[in-house]
N, CA, C and O atoms as a GROMACS GRO file, in nm:
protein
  492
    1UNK      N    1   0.084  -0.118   0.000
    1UNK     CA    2   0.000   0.000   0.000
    1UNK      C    3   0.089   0.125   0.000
    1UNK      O    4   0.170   0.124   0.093
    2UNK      N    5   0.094   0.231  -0.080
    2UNK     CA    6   0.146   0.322  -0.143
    2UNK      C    7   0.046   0.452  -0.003
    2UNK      O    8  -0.075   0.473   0.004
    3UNK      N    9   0.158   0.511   0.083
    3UNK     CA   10   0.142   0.648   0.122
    3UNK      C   11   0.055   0.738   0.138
    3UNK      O   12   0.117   0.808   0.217
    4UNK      N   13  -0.020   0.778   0.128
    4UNK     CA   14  -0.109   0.916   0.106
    4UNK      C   15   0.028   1.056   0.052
    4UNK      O   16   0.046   1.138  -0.038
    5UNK      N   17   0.075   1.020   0.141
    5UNK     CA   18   0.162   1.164   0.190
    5UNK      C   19   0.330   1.154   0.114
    5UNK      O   20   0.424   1.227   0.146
    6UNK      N   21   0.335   1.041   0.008
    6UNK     CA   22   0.460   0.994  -0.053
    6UNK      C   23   0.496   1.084  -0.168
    6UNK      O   24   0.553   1.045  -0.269
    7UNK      N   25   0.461   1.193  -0.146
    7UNK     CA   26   0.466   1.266  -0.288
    7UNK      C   27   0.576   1.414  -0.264
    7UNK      O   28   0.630   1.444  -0.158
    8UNK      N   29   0.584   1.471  -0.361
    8UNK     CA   30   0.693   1.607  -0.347
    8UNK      C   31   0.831   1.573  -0.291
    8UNK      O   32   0.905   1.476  -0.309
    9UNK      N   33   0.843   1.704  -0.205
    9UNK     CA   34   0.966   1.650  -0.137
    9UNK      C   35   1.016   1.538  -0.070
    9UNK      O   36   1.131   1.494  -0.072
   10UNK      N   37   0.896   1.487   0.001
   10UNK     CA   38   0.932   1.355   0.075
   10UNK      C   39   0.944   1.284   0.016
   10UNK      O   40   1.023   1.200   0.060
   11UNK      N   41   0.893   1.257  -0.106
   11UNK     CA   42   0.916   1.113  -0.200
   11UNK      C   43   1.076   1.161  -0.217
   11UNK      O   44   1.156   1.079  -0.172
   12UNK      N   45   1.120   1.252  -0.262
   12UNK     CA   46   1.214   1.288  -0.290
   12UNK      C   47   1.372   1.262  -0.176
   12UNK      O   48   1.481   1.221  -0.216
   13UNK      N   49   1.340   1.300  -0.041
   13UNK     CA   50   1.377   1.253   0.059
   13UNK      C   51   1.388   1.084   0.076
   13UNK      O   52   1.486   1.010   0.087
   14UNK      N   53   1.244   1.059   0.074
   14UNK     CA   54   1.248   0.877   0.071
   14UNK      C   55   1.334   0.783  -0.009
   14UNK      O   56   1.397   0.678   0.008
   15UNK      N   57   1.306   0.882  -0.117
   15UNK     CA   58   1.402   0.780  -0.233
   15UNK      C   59   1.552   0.825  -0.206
   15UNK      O   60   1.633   0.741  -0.243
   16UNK      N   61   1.595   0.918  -0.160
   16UNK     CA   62   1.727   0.932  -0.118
   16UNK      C   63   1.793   0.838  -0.012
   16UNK      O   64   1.904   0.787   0.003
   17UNK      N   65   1.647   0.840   0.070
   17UNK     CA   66   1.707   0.728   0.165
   17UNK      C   67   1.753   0.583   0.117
   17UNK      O   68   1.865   0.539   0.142
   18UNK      N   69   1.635   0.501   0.032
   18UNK     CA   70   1.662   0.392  -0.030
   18UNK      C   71   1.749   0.398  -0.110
   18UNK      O   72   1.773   0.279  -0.132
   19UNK      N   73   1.839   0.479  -0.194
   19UNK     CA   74   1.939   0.500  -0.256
   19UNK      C   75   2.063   0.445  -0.174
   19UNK      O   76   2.140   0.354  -0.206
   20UNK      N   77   2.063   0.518  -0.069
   20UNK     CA   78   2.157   0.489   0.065
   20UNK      C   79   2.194   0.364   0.085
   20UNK      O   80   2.284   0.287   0.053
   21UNK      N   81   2.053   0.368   0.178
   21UNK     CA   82   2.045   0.187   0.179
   21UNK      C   83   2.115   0.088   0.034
   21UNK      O   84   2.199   0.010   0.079
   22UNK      N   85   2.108   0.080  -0.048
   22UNK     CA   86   2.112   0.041  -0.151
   22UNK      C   87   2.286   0.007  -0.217
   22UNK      O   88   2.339  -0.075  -0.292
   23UNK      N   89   2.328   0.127  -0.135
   23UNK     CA   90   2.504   0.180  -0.095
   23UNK      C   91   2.511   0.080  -0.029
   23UNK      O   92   2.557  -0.031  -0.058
   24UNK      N   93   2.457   0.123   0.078
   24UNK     CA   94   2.561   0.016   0.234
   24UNK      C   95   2.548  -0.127   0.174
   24UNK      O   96   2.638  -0.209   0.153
   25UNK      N   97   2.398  -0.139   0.149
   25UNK     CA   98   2.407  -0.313   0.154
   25UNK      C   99   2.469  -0.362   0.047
   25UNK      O  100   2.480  -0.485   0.041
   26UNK      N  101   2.534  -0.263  -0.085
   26UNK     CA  102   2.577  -0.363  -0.192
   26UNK      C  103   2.763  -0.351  -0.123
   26UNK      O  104   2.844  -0.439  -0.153
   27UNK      N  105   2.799  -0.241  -0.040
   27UNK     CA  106   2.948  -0.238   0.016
   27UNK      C  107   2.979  -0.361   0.101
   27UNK      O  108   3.071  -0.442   0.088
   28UNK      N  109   2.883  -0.356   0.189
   28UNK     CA  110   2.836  -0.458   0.294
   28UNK      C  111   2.815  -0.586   0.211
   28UNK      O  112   2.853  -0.681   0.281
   29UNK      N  113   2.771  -0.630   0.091
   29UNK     CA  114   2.732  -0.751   0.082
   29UNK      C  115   2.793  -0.784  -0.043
   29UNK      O  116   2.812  -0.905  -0.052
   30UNK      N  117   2.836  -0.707  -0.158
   30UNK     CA  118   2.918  -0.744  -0.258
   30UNK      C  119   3.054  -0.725  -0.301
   30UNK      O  120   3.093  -0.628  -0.368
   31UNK      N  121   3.123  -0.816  -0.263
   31UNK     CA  122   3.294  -0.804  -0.299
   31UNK      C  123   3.335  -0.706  -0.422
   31UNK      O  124   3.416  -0.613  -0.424
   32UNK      N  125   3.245  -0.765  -0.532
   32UNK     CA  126   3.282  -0.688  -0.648
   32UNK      C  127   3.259  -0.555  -0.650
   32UNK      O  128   3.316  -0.470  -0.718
   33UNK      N  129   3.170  -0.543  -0.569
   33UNK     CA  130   3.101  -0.376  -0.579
   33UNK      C  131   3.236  -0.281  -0.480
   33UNK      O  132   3.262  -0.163  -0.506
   34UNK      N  133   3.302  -0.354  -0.376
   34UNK     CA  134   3.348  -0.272  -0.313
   34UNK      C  135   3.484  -0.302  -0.339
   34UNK      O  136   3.575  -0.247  -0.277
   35UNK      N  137   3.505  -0.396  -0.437
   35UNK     CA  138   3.665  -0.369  -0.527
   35UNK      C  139   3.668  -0.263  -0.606
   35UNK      O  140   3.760  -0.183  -0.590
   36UNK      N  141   3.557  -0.234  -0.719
   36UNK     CA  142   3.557  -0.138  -0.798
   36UNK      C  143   3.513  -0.002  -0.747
   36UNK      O  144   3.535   0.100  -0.813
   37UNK      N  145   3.458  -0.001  -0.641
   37UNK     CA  146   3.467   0.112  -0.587
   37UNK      C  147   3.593   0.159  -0.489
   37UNK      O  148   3.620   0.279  -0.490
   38UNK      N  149   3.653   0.092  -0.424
   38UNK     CA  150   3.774   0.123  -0.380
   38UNK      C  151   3.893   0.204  -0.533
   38UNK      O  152   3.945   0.315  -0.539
   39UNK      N  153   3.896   0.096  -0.626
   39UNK     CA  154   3.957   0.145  -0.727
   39UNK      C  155   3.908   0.211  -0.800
   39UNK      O  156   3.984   0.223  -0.895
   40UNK      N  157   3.771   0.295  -0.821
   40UNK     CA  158   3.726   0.422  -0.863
   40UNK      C  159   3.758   0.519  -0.803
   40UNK      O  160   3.778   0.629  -0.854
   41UNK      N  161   3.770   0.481  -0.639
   41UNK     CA  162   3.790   0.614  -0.546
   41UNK      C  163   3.979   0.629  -0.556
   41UNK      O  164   4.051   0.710  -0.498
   42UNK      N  165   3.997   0.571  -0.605
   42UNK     CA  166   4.189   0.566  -0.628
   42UNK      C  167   4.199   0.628  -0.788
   42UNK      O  168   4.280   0.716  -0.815
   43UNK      N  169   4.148   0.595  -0.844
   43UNK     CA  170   4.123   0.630  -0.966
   43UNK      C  171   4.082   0.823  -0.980
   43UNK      O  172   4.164   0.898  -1.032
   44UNK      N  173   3.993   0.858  -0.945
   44UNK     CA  174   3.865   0.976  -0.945
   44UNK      C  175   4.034   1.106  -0.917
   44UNK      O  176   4.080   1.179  -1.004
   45UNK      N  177   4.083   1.092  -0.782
   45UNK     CA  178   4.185   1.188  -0.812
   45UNK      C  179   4.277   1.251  -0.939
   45UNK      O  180   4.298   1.365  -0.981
   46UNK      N  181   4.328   1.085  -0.984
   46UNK     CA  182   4.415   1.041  -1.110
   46UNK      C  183   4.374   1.169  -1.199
   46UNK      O  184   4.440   1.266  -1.236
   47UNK      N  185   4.214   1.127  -1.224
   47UNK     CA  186   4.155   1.150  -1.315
   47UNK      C  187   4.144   1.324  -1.320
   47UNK      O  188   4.131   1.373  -1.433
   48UNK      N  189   4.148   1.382  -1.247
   48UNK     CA  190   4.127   1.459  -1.173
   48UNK      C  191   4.232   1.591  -1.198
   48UNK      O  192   4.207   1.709  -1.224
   49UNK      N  193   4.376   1.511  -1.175
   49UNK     CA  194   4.477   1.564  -1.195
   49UNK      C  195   4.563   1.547  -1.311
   49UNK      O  196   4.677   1.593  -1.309
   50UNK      N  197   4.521   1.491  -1.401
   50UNK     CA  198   4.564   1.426  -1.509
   50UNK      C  199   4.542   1.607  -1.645
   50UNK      O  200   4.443   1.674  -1.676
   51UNK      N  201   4.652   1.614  -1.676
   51UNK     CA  202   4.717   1.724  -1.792
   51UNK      C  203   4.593   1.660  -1.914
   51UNK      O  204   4.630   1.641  -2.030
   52UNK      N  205   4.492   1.638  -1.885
   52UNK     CA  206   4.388   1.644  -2.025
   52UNK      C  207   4.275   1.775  -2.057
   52UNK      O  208   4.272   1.890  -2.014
   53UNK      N  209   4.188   1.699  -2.153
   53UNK     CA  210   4.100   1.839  -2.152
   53UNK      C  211   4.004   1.783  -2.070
   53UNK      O  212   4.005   1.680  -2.003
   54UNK      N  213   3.894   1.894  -2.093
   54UNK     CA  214   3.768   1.858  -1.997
   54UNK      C  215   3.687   1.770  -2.065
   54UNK      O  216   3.631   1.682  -1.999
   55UNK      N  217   3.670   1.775  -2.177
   55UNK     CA  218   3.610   1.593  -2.198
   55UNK      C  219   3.685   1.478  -2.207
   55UNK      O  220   3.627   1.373  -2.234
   56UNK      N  221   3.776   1.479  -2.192
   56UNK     CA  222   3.874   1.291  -2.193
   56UNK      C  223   3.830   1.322  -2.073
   56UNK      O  224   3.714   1.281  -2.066
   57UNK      N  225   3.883   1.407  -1.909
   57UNK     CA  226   3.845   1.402  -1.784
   57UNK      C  227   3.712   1.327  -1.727
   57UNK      O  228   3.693   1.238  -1.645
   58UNK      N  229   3.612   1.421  -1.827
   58UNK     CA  230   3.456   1.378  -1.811
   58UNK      C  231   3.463   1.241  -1.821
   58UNK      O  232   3.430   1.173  -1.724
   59UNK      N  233   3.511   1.175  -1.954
   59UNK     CA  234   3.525   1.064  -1.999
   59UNK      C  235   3.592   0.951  -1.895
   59UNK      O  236   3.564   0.831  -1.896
   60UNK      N  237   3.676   1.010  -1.815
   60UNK     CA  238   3.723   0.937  -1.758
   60UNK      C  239   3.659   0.903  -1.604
   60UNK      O  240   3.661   0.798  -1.539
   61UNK      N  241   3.620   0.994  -1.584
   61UNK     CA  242   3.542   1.023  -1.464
   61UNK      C  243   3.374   0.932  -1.488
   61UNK      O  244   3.312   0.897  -1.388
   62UNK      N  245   3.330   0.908  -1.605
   62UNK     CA  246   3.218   0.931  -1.681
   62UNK      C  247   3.207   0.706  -1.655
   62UNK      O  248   3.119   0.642  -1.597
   63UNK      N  249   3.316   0.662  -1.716
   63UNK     CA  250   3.382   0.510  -1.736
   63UNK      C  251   3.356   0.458  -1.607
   63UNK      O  252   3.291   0.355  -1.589
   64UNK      N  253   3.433   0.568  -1.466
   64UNK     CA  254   3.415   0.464  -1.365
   64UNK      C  255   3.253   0.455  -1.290
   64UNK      O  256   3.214   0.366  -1.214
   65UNK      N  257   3.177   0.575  -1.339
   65UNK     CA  258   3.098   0.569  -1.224
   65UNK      C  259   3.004   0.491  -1.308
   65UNK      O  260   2.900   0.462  -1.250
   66UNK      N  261   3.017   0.448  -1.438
   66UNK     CA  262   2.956   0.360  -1.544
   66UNK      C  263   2.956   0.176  -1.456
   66UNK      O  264   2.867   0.095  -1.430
   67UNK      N  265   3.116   0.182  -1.435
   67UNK     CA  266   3.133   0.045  -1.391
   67UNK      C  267   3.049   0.017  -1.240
   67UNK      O  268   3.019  -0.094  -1.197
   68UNK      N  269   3.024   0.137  -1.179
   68UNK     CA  270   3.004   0.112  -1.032
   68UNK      C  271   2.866   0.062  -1.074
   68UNK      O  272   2.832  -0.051  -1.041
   69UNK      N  273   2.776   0.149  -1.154
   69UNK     CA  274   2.580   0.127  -1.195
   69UNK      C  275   2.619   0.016  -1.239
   69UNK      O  276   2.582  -0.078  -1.169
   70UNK      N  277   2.680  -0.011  -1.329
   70UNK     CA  278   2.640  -0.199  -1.386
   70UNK      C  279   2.686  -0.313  -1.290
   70UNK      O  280   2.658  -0.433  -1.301
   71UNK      N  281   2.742  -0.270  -1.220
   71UNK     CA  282   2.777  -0.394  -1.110
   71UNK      C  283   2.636  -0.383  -1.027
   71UNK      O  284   2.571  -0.483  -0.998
   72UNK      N  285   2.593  -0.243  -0.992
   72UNK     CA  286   2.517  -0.254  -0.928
   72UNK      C  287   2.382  -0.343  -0.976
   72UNK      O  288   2.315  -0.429  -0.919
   73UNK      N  289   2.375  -0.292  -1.081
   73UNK     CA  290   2.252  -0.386  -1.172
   73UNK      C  291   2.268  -0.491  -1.152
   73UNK      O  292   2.169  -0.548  -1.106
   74UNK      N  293   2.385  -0.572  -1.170
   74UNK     CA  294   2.376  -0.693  -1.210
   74UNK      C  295   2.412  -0.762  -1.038
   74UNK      O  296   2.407  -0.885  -1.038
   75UNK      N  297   2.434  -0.720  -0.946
   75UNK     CA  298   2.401  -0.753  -0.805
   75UNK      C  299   2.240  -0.746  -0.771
   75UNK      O  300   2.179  -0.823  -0.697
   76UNK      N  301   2.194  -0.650  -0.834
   76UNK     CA  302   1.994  -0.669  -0.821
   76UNK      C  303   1.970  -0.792  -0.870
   76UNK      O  304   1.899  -0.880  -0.821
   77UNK      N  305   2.054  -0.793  -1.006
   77UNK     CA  306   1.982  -0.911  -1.089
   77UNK      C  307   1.942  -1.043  -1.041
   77UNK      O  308   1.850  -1.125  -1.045
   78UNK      N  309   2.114  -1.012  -0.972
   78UNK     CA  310   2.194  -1.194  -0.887
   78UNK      C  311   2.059  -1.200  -0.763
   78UNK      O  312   1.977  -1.292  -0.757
   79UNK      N  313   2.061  -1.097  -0.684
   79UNK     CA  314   1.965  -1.097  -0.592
   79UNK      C  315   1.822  -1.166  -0.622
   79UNK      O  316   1.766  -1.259  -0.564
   80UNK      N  317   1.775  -1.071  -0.759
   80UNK     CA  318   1.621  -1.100  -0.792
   80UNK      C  319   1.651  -1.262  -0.808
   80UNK      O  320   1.587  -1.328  -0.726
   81UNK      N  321   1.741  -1.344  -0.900
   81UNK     CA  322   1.737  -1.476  -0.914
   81UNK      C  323   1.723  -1.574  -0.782
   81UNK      O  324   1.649  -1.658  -0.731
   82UNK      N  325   1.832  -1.515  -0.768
   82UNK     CA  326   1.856  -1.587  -0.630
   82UNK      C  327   1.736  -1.618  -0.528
   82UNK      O  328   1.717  -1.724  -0.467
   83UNK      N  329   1.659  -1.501  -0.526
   83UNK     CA  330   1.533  -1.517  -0.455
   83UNK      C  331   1.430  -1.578  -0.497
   83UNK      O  332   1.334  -1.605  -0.426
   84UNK      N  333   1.442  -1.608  -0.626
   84UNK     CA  334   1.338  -1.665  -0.714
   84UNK      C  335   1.342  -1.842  -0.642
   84UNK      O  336   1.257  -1.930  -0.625
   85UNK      N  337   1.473  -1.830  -0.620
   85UNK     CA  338   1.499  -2.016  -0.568
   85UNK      C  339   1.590  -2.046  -0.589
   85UNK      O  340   1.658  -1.967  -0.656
   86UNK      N  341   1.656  -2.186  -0.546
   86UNK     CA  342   1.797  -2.212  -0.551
   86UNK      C  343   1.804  -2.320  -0.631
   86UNK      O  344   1.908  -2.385  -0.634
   87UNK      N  345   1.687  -2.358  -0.714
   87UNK     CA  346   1.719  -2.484  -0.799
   87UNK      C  347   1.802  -2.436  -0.934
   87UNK      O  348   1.828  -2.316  -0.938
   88UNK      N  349   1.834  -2.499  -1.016
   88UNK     CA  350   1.911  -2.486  -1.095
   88UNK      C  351   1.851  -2.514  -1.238
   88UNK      O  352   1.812  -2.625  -1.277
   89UNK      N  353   1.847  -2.370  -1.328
   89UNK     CA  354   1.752  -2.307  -1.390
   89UNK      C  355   1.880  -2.176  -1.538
   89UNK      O  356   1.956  -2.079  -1.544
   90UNK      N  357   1.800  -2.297  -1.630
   90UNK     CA  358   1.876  -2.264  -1.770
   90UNK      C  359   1.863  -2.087  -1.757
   90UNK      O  360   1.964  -2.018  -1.746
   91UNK      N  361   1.723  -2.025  -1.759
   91UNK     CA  362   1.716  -1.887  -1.750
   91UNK      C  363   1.760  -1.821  -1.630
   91UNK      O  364   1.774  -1.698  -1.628
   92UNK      N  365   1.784  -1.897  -1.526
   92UNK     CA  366   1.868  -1.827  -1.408
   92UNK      C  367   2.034  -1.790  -1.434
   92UNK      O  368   2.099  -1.697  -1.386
   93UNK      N  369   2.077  -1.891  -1.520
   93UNK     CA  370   2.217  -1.887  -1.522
   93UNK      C  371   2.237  -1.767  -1.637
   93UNK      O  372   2.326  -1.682  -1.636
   94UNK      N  373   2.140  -1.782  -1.727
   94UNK     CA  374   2.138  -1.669  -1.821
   94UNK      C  375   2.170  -1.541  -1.800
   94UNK      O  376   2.260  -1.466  -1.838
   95UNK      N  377   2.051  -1.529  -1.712
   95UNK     CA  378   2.066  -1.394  -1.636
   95UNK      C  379   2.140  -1.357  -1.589
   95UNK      O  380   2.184  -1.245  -1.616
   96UNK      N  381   2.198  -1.448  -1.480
   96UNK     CA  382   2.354  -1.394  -1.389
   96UNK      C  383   2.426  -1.392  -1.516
   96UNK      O  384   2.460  -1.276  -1.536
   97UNK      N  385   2.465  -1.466  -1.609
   97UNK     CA  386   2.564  -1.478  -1.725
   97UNK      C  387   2.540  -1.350  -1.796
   97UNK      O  388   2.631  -1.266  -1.794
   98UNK      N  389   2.413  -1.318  -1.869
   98UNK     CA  390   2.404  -1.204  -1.958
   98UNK      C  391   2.474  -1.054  -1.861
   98UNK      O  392   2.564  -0.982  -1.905
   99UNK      N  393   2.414  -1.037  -1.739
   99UNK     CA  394   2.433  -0.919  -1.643
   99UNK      C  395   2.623  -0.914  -1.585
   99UNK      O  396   2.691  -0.813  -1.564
  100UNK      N  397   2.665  -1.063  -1.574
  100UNK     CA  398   2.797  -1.073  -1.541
  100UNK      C  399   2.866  -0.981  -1.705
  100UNK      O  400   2.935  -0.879  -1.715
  101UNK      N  401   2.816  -1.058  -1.792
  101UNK     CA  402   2.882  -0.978  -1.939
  101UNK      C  403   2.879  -0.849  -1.928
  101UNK      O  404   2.983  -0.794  -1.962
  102UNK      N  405   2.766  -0.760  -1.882
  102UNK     CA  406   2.767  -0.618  -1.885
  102UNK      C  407   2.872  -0.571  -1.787
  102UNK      O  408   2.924  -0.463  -1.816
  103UNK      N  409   2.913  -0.631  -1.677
  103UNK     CA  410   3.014  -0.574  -1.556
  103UNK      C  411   3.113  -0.560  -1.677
  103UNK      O  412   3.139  -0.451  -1.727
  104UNK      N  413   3.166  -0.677  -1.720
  104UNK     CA  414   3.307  -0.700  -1.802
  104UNK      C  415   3.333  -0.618  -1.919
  104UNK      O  416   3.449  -0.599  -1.956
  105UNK      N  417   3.182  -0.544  -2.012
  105UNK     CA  418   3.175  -0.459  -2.096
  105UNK      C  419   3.207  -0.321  -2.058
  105UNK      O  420   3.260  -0.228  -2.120
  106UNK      N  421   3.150  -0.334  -1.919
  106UNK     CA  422   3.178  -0.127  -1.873
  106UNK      C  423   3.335  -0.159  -1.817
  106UNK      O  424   3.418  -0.071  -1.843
  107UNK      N  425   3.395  -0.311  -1.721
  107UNK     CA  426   3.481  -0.259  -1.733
  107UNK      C  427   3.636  -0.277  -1.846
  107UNK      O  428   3.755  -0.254  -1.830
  108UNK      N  429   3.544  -0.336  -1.966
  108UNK     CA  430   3.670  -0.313  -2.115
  108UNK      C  431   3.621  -0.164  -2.155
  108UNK      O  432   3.695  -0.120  -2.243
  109UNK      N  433   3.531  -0.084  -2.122
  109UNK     CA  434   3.516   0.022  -2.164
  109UNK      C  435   3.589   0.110  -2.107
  109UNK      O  436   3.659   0.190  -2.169
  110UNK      N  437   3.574   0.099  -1.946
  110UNK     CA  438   3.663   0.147  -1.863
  110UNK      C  439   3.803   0.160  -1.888
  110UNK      O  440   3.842   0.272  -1.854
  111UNK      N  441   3.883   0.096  -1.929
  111UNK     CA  442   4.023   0.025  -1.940
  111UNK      C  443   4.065   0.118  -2.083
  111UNK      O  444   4.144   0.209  -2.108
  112UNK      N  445   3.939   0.022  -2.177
  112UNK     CA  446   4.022   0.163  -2.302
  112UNK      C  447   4.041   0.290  -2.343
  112UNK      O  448   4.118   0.349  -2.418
  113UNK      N  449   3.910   0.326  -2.244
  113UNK     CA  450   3.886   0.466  -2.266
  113UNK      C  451   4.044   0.547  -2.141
  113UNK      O  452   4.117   0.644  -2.158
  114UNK      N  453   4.038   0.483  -2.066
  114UNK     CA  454   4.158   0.543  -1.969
  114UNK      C  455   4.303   0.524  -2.056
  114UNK      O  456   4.398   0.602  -2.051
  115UNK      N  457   4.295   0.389  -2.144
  115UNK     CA  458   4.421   0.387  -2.179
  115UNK      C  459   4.449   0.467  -2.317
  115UNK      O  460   4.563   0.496  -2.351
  116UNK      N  461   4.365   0.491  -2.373
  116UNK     CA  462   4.369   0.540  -2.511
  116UNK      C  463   4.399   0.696  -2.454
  116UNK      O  464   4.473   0.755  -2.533
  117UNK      N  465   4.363   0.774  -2.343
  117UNK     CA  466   4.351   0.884  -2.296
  117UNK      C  467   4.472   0.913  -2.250
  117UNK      O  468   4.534   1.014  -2.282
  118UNK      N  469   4.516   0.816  -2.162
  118UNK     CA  470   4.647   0.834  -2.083
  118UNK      C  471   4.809   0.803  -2.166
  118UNK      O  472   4.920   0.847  -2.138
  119UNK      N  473   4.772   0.724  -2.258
  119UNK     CA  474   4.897   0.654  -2.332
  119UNK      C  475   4.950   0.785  -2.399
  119UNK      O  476   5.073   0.798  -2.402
  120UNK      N  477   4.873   0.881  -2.451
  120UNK     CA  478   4.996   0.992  -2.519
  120UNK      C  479   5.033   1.051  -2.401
  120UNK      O  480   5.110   1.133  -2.451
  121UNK      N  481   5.039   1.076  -2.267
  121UNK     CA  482   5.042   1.142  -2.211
  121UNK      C  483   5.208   1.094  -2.131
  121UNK      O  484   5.302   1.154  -2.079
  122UNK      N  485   5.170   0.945  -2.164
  122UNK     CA  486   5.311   0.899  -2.121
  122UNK      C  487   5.428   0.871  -2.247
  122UNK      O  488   5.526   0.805  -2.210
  123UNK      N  489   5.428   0.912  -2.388
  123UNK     CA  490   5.522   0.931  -2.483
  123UNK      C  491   5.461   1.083  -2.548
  123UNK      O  492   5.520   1.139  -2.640
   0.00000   0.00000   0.00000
């Protein structure tokens, strides 16, 4: 049952909160999520201080917080399956499989876009 009073700012508030939540428990509960975020937050300075223009920067800045949303997705995904049941299920493996592929796509996107950016910078 949906609120009376869930609307305007407070929805706005509310959903900030569940956002939150959403933080802790994937730091708290997914390895992968809080590898790539450790190495985004090591990264984000780099990026930061790095002799480019303001769009390779964007770009670079743009890659990691790309990798952090698709992990995150594909930790919902693992979740939604997972809850579905633990038997062992051609379209379950799919899913984790198709959503695992998207982590590995943002982070080959990640990788080239930093290296194609950074490589003249070091000759």
């Amino acid at each position: 049952m949906k609120p009376e009073n869930n609307h305007g700012i407070k929805r706005v508030f509310r959903a900030t909160g569940f956002s939150i939540q959403g933080l802790k428990l994937a730091w708290r509960c997914e390895a992968a999520f809080r590898q790539e975020l450790v190495l985004a937050l090591f990264m984000l300075p780099i990026a930061t201080f790095l002799d480019v223009s303001t769009v390779e920067r964007i770009l670079l800045i743009m890659t990691l917080f790309i990798v952090l949303i698709v992990e995150l997705l594909n930790s919902a995904i693992e979740a939604v399956v997972d809850r579905i049941g633990d038997e062992i299920h051609p379209l379950s493996g799919q899913a984790k499989d198709i959503a695992s592929a998207a982590v590995f796509l943002s982070l080959l996107l990640c990788g080239i876009t930093w290296m194609m950016i950074i490589w003249p910078l070091l000759y």
